[in-house]
C-alpha positions as CSV (number, residue, x, y, z in Angstrom):
1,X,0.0,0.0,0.0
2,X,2.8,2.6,0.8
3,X,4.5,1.2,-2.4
4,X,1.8,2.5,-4.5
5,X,1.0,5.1,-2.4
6,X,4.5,6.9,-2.6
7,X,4.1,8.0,-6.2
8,X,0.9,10.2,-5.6
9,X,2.3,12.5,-2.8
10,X,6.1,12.6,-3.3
11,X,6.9,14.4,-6.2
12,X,10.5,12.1,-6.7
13,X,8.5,9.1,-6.3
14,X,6.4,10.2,-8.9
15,X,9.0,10.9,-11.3
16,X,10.7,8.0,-10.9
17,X,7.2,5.6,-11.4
18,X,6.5,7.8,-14.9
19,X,10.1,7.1,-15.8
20,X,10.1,3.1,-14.8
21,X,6.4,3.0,-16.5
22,X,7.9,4.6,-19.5
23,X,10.8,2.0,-20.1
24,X,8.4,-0.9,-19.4
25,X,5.4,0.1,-21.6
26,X,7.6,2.0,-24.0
27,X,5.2,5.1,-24.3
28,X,4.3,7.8,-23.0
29,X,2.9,7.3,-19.0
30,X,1.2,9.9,-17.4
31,X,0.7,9.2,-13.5
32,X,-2.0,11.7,-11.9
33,X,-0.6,13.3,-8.6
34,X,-2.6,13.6,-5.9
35,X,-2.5,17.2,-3.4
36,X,-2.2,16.1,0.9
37,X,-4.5,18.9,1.4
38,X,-6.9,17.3,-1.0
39,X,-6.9,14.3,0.6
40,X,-7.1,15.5,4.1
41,X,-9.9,17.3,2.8
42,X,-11.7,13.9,2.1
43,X,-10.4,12.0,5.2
44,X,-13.3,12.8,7.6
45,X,-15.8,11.3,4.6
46,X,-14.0,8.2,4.8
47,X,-14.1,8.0,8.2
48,X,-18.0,9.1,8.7
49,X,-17.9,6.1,5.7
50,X,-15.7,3.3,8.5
51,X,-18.4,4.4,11.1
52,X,-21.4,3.5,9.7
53,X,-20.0,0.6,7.9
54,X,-18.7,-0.7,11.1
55,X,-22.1,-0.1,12.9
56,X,-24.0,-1.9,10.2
57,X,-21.5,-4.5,10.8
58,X,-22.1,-5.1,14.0
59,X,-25.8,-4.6,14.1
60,X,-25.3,-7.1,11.1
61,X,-23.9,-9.5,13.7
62,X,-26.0,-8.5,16.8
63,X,-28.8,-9.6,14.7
64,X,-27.4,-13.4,13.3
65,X,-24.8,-14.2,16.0
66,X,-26.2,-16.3,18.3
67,X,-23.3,-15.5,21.1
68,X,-23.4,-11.8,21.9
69,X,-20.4,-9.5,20.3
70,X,-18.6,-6.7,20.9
71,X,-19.2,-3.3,19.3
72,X,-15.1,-3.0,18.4
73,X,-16.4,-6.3,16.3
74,X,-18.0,-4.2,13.2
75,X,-14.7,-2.6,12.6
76,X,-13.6,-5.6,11.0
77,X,-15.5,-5.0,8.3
78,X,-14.4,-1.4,6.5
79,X,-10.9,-3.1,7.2
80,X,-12.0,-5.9,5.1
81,X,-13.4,-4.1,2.6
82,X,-10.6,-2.2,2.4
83,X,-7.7,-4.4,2.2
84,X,-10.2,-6.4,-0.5
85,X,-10.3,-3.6,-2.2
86,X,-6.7,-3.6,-2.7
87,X,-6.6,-7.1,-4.2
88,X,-5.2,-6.8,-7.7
89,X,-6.6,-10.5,-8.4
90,X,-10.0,-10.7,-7.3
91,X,-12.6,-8.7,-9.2
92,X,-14.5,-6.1,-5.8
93,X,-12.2,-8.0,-3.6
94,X,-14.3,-11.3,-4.0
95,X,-13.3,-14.0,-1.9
96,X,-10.5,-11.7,-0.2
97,X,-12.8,-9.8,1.8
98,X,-14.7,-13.0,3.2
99,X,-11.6,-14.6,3.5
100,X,-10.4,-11.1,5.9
101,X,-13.0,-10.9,7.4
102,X,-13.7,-14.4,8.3
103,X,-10.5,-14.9,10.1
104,X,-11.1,-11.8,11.8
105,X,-14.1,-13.1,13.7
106,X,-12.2,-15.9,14.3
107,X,-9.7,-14.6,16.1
108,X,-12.3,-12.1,18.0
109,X,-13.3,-15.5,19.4
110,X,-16.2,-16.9,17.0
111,X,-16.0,-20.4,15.7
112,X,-15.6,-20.8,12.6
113,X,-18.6,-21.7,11.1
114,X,-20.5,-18.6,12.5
115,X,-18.0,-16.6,11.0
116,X,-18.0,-17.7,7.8
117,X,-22.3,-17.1,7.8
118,X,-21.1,-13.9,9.0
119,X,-18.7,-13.2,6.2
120,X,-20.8,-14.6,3.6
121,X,-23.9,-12.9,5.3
122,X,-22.3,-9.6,5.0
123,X,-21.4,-9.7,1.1
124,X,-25.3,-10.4,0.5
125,X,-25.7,-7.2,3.0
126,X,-23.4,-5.1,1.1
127,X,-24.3,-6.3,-2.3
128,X,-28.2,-5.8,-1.8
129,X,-27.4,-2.2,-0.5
130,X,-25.1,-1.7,-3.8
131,X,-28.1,-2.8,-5.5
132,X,-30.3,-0.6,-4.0
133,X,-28.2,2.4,-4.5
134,X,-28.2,1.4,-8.6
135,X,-31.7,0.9,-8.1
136,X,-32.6,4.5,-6.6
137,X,-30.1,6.7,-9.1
138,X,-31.5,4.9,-12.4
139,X,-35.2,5.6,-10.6
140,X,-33.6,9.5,-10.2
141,X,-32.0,9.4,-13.7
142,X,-35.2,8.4,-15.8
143,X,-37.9,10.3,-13.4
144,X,-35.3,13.5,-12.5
145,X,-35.6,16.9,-14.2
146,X,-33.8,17.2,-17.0
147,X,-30.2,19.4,-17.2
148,X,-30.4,22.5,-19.3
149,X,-29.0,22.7,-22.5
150,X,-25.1,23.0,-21.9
């Protein structure tokens, strides 16, 4: 992660990836750079985002687990997601995130099999709410006012 994070915030870093990505694709490579102040700017979105993922999360679990949990346990979740999201093989992070997450209840102290529900519970969860989401913006798009003439 710091690997490929280097070349968006230090300018030599940078350089050196367009150069490197140059010689190997023999072209020209143009690697966006990304401002700090920017991306401060969108830090507290991302964490409102970890909150309520990790409260869904838990209630998730509140709701199918039949041992009770810990709040700390819906954090697992965004970190799932997240690290999934960061899987160069799996297309969203399928499988990976399970997989995280998973062994993450498993070492908060679940067996096994209830995590794995869980894990596999919680991409049906996510994916219906993705679903949903689609659902209301082509509802939006097609019943919306139209823009103006541009």
């Amino acid at each position: 992660w710091v690997a490929v994070s280097l070349p968006l915030f230090v300018p030599s870093c940078h350089t050196l990836a367009e150069w490197a990505a140059r010689s190997v694709l023999r072209r020209p490579v143009t690697i966006s750079r990304l401002d700090p102040a920017a991306a401060l700017a969108v830090l507290p979105w991302f964490l409102a985002m970890w909150l309520f993922w990790s409260a869904g999360f838990s209630l998730l679990c509140a709701a199918l687990s039949p041992v009770p949990l810990s709040v700390g346990i819906g954090l697992g979740f965004p970190l799932a997601t997240t690290l999934a999201t960061m899987a160069f093989i799996a297309p969203a992070g399928l499988g990976v995130r399970e997989g995280v997450l998973a062994s993450y209840l498993v070492l908060s102290g679940l067996p096994p099999v209830t995590a794995t529900s869980l894990a596999v519970a919680a991409r049906l969860w996510f994916l219906l709410g993705e679903v949903l989401l689609f659902v209301a913006g082509t509802v939006a798009d097609r019943h919306g006012s139209s823009p103006g003439p541009t």
